[in-house]
C-alpha positions, 0 to 999 in steps of 0.5 A: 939120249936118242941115236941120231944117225948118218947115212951115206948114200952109195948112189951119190957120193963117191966112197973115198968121199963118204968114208971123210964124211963119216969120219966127220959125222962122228967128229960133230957128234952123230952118234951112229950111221948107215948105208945103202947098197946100190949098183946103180943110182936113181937117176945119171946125176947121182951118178955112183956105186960105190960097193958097201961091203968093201967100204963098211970095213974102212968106215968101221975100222976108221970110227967108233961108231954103230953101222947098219946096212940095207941089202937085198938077198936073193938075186944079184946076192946069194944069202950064203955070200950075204951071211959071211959079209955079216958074220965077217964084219960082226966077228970084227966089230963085236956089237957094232953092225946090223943089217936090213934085208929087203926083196929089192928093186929091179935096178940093182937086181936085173943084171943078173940076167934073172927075171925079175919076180913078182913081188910076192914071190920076192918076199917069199924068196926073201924069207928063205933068204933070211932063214938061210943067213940065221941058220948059217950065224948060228953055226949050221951046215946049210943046204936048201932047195927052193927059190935059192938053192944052198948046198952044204954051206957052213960060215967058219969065222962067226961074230961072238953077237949075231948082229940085228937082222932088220926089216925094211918096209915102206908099207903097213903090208911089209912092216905086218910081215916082218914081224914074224922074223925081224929084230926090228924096223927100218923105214923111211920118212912118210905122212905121220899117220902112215908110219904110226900104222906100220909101227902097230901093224909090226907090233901087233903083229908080235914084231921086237926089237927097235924101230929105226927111220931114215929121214931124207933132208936137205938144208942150205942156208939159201932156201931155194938153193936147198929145194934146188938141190932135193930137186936135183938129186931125189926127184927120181924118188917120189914114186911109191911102190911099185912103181920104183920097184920095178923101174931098172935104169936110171934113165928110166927113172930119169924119164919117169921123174921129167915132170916132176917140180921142185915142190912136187918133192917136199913129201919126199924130202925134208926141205929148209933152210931154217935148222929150227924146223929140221930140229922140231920135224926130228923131234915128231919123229921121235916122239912116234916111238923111233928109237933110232933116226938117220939124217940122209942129205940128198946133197952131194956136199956133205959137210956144211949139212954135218958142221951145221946139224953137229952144232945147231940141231944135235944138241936141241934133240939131246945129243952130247957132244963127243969126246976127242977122238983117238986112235983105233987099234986095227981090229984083230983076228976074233977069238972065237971059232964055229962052235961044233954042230951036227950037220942040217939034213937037206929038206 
């Protein structure tokens, strides 16, 4: 049976909003989800920030469900901080988190005050972020020195499985180079020719694991009324790199995007109102080798989209039916503790 996910969008949707919604996701028959993790939204009319880490506890501790995450370490994060979130929420859900470390955008990360790096210099400041984060799911006392500095850092409450570490790209280049420390893939809906060349690139390259897509749709049983809405809300999201990594406001996407049409947004956005041709775009999908698929409606309603998948597009991509649901015990403290280990001598 494939994973057909359900990702919630932190940018648009208040969180109280997305925790209903994901409870619902699962009710209908989704059988996984993700996040974003944003501080600012794309453009002022998504208009929220709801912060991840906070609302990945209540999502996970409220469903049954497998999470991932995208997040970016580096800058508005130290990866000591983004390790204990990992190891927190793996230690809680045993089996059920992964998470994508991507360089990040100029959006999200300006705030600190810090520039904003080239791009080569994110991706290598990244590297050492996730050689910082294994290091410290493994049990190691950490100290580094470089594009981040770690003095002596040590995780004590550790997940009994360390959770996937997943590469995000959205170009063959990046795909290539996640291969050498990703436990999979991640991307987002693109051209078919695109995607089959960073599904080799991160292959051949020696890249394991799965390889997940988020797929940006947007479904009203009025077709213009579903373009209206791709066109209202993602409009500030056509832009390919690095262009939408460097811009840092939403009204700079805002300005960016004022010439955009609403057809100028179907390559970025799925967009129909016939669930027939959600079902069969789902299915290309998975037939270039994607092991788990994420539904993004760029909507601000979520729950016509979740009740009209649930029972019309699910079940055409073999997707059962989930059983009635029942309580979930509030998870406990985990039994195991930092397993012993010679200090890491500073490099």
């Amino acid at each position: 049976m494939p994973v057909i996910g359900f990702h919630n969008s932190h940018e648009q949707i208040h969180p109280a909003q997305l925790l209903t919604a994901v409870q619902h996701a699962e009710e209908v028959g989704f059988t996984a989800a993700m996040c974003s993790d944003h501080l600012t939204p794309w453009n002022p009319r998504q208009g929220e920030s709801g912060f991840a880490w906070s609302w990945l506890g209540a999502a996970m501790a409220t469903t049954t469900l497998p999470f991932g995450a995208v997040n970016a370490p580096g800058q508005r994060y130290h990866p000591v901080i983004v390790a204990q979130a990992i190891a927190t929420l793996g230690a809680m859900f045993p089996g059920r988190f992964w998470v994508a470390l991507g360089s990040g955008e100029a959006m999200n990360e300006h705030v600190t005050g810090q520039q904003w790096p080239r791009k080569d210099v994110r991706d290598a400041r990244l590297r050492e972020c996730v050689d910082v984060i294994r290091a410290l799911l493994a049990g190691e006392e950490v100290s580094h020195d470089g594009l981040v500095t770690v003095d002596r850092a040590v995780i004590y409450t550790l997940p009994e499985q360390q959770p996937a570490l997943i590469a995000p790209a959205v170009s063959v280049a990046t795909a290539r180079n996640g291969a050498d420390w990703a436990d999979g893939l991640v991307t987002i809906n693109q051209p078919h020719d695109k995607l089959r060349e960073m599904i080799a690139a991160y292959r051949d390259a020696g890249g394991q694991g799965k390889l997940v897509l988020q797929v940006h749709v947007s479904w009203d049983p009025d077709p213009d009324r579903a373009l209206a809405i791709a066109h209202d809300q993602w409009r500030s999201n056509v832009f390919p790199p690095p262009l939408c990594w460097d811009l840092d406001t939403p009204e700079a996407f805002e300005l960016a995007s004022a010439h955009v049409s609403p057809e100028g947004v179907t390559g970025a956005v799925r967009v129909s109102a016939d669930l027939g041709q959600h079902t069969a775009w789902l299915k290309e999908y998975l037939d270039l080798g994607f092991d788990e698929v994420y539904l993004h409606h760029v909507g601000k309603e979520q729950r016509p989209f979740l009740d009209a998948f649930g029972e019309h597009v699910l079940p055409q991509l073999g997707v059962t039916a989930p059983a009635p649901s029942v309580a979930i015990d509030p998870p406990g403290p985990a039994e195991n503790r930092r397993p012993h280990v010679d200090p890491v001598p500073a490099p």
